[in-house]
C-alpha positions as CSV (number, residue, x, y, z in Angstrom):
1,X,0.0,0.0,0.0
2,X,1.2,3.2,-0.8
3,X,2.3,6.2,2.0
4,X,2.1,9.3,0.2
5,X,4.1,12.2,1.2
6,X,1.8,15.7,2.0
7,X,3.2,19.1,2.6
8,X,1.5,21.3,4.6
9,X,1.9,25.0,3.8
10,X,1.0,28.4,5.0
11,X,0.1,31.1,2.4
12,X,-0.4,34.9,3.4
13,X,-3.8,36.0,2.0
14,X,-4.2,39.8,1.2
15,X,-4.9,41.1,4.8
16,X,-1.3,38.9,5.9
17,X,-2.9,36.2,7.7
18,X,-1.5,33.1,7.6
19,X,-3.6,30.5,5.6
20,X,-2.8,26.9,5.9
21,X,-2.8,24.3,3.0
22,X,-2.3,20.4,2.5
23,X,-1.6,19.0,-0.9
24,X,0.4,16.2,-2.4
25,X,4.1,16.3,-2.9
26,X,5.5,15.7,-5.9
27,X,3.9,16.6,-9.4
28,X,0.4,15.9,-8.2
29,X,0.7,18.8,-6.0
30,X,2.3,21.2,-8.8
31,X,-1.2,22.8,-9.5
32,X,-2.1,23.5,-6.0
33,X,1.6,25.1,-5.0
34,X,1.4,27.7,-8.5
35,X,-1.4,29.3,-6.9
36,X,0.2,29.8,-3.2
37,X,1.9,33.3,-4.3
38,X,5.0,34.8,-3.0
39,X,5.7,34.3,0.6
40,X,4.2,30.6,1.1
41,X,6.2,28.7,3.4
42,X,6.7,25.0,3.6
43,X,5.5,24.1,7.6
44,X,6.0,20.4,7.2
45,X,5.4,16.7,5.8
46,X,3.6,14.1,6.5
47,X,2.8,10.6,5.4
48,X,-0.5,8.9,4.4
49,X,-1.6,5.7,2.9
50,X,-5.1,7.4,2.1
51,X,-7.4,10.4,1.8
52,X,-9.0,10.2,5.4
53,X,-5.0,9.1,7.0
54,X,-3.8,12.1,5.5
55,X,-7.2,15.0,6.6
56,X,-7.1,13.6,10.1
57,X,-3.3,14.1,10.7
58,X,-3.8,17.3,8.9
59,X,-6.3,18.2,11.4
60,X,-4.8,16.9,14.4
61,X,-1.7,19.6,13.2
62,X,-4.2,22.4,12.9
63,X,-5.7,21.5,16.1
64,X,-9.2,21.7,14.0
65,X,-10.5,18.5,15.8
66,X,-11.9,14.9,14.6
67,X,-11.7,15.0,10.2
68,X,-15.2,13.0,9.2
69,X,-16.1,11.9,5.9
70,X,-19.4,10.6,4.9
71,X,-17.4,9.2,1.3
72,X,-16.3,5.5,1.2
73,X,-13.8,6.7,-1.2
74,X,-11.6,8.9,1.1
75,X,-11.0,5.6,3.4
76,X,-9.5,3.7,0.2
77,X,-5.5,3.6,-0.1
78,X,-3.5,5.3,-2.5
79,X,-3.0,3.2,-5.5
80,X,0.8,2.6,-5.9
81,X,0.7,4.6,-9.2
82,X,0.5,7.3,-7.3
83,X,3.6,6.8,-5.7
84,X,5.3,6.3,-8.6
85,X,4.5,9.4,-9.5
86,X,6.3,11.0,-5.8
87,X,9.4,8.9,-7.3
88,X,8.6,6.0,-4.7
89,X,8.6,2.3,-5.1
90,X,5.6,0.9,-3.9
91,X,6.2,-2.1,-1.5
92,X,4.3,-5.3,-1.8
93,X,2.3,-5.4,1.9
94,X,0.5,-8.3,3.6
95,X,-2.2,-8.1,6.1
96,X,-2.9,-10.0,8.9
97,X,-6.0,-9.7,11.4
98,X,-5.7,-12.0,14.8
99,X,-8.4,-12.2,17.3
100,X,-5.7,-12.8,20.8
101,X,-7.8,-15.2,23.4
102,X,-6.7,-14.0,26.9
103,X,-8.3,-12.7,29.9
104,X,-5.6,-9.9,30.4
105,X,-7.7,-6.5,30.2
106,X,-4.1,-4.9,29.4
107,X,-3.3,-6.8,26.4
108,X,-5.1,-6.2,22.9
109,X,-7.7,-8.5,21.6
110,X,-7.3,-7.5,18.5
111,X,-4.0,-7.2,16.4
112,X,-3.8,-5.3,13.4
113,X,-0.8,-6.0,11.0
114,X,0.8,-4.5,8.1
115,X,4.1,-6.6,6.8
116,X,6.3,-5.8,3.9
117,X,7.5,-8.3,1.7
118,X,10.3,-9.7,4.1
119,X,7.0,-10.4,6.8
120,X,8.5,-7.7,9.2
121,X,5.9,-5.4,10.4
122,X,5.3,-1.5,8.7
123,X,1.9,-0.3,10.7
124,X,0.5,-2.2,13.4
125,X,-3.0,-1.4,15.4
126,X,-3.8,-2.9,18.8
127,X,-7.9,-3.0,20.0
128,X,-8.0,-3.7,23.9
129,X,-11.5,-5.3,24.7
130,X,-13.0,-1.7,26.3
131,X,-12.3,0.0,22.2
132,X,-9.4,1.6,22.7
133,X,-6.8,1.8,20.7
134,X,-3.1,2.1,19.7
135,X,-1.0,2.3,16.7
136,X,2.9,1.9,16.0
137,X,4.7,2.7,12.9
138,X,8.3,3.4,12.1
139,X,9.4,6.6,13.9
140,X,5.6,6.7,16.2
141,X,4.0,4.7,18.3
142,X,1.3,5.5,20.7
143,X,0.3,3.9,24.1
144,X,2.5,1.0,23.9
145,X,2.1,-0.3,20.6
146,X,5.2,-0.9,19.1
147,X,6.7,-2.8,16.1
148,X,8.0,-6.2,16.1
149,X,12.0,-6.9,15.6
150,X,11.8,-10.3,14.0
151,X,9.9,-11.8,11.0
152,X,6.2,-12.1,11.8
153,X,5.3,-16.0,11.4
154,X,2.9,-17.3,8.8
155,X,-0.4,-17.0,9.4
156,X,-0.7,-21.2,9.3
157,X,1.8,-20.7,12.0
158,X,-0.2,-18.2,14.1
159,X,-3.1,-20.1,13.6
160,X,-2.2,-23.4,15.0
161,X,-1.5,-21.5,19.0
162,X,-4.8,-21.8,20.1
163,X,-3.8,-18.4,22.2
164,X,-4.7,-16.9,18.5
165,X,-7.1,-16.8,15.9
166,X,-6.3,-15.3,12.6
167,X,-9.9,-13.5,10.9
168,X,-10.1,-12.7,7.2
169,X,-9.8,-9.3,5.9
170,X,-8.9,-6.6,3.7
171,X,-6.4,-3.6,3.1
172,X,-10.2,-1.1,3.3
173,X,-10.2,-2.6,6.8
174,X,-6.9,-2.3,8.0
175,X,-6.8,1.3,6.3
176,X,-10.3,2.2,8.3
177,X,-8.9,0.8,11.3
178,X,-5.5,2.6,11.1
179,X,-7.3,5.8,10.7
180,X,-9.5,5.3,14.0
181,X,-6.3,4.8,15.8
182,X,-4.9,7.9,14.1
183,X,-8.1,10.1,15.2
184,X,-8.1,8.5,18.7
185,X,-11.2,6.9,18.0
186,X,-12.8,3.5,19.6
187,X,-13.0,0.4,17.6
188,X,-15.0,-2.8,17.9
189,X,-13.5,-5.6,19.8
């Protein structure tokens, strides 16, 4: 799945305030940057693997609040065209969703994983059994989440611990569940 980089910009308007702005970098964002004027200045980057990733961290920098959409569309990933066109190589990303069967109310129930091609872990989500949430990703991690070190097993392998249970699902989910974690939202357990 492909993390886009976004650069967030201010640009005076006429009265010299300081507006902000969020598009693509890259030639995708071309269009948007001719029209900031003299002046803009570059305030920062940040990555997203879709639409809704990159509003909410944008909105969690302008201190604006909880981004919500109402369009299926802004929870889809990137294609990994589109990072071809930032001059990035898309890497090939497996998904694994495991169901953890414990009684310990401080250890997820869910697990959320995003491996790259060598099986080591890129984004990972944890759901504790109250909703809550954490996230870890290269560089960030939130409430305890972190990354693993070591190849992440098969899921055959996973599977056959009856401590775990490995559920079927897609990249839509693990992109809709990333988000939540992102916005600080609650997820079902």
């Amino acid at each position: 799945m492909a993390q886009l980089l976004h650069e967030v910009w201010e640009v005076p308007d006429e009265q010299g305030r300081w507006l902000p702005s969020l598009q693509f970098s890259g030639p995708d964002g071309d269009a948007a940057r001719t029209l900031h004027g003299p002046g803009a200045r570059l305030v920062t980057t940040l990555r997203a693997g879709s639409h809704f990733e990159a509003m909410t961290r944008y909105y969690a920098l302008q201190e604006w609040g909880a981004y919500t959409t109402h369009h299926a569309e802004d929870y889809r990933p990137y294609p990994d065209e589109w990072a071809l066109r930032q001059g990035q190589s898309p890497v090939p990303v497996t998904h694994l969703k495991v169901r953890w069967h414990h009684l310990d109310s401080s250890d997820p129930v869910l697990l959320y994983c995003e491996l790259d091609v060598e099986r080591h872990e890129v984004r990972k989500v944890h759901v504790y059994a109250d909703g809550r949430m954490a996230y870890a990703q290269e560089g960030e991690e939130f409430d305890d989440c972190e990354l693993g070190t070591v190849e992440t097993p098969s899921a055959a392998e996973i599977d056959a611990d009856p401590e775990f249970e490995v559920l079927g699902f897609d990249a839509l989910e693990f992109e809709r569940a990333w988000s939540a974690a992102v916005a600080g939202q609650r997820w079902p357990a």
